[in-house]
C-alpha positions as CSV (number, residue, x, y, z in Angstrom):
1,X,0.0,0.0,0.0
2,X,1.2,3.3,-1.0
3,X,1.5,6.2,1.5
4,X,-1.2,8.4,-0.7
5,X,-3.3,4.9,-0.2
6,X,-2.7,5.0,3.7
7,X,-3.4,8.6,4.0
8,X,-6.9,8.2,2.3
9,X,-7.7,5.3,4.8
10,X,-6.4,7.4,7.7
11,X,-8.9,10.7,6.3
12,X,-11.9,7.4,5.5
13,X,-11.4,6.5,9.4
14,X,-11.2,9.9,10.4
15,X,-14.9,10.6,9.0
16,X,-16.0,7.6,10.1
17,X,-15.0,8.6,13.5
18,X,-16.9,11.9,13.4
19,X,-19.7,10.1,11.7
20,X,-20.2,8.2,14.6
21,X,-20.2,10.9,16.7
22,X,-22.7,12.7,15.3
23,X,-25.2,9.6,15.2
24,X,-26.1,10.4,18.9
25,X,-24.0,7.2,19.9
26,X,-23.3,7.6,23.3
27,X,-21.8,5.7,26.4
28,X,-19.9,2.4,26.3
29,X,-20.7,1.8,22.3
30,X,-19.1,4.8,21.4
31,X,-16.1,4.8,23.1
32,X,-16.0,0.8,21.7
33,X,-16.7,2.3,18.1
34,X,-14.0,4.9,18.3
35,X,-11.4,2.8,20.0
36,X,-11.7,0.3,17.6
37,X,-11.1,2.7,15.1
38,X,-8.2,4.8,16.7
39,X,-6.6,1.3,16.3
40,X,-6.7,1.2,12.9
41,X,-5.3,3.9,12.3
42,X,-2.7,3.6,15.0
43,X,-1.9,0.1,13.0
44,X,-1.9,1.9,9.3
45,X,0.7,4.6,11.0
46,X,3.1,2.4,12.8
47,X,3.1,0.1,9.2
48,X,3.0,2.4,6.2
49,X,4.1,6.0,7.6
50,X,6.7,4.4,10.2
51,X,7.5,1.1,7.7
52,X,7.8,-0.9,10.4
53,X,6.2,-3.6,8.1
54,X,9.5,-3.6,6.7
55,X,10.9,-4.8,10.2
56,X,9.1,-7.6,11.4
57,X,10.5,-8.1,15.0
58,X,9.8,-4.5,15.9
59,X,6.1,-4.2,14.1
60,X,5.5,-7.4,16.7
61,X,6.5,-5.4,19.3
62,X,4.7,-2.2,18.8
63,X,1.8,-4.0,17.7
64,X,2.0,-5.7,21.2
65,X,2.1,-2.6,23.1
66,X,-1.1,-1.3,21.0
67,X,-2.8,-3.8,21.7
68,X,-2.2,-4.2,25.5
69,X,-2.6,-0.8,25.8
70,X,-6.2,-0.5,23.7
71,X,-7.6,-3.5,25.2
72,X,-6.9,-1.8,28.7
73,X,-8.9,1.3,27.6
74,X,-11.6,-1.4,25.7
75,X,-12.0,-2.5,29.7
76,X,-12.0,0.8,31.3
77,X,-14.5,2.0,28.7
78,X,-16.3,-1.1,29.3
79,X,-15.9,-0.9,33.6
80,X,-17.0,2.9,33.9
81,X,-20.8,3.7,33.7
């Protein structure tokens, strides 16, 4: 994928972001909604504007971090009314 191609996912996940927003989506399913798409883009940055796809060892890493760190969040959107 091309960086012009990643940056027109990144600006198609961005909109769908505010989309959702503006539904009227509230509570627990929005935060779920928007998390899951802050980690796609998070994944789409760290692989085609960082390359780390072209280092496997470290994408493994970072991808472990993100997703230690969003399922955290996931739970504390899930645990808090």
């Amino acid at each position: 994928m091309s960086v012009t191609r990643a940056w027109a996912w990144l600006i198609a996940l961005t909109a769908t972001s505010t989309a959702v927003a503006a539904t009227g989506l509230s509570g627990r399913w929005l935060a779920l909604v928007v998390l899951a798409l802050a980690w796609a883009k998070a994944e789409l940055i760290l692989n085609r504007y960082l390359h780390l796809a072209q280092a496997p060892n470290i994408a493994r890493g970072f991808a472990l971090g993100l997703a230690l760190f969003m399922l955290a969040l996931t739970g504390l959107a899930v645990a808090i009314p």
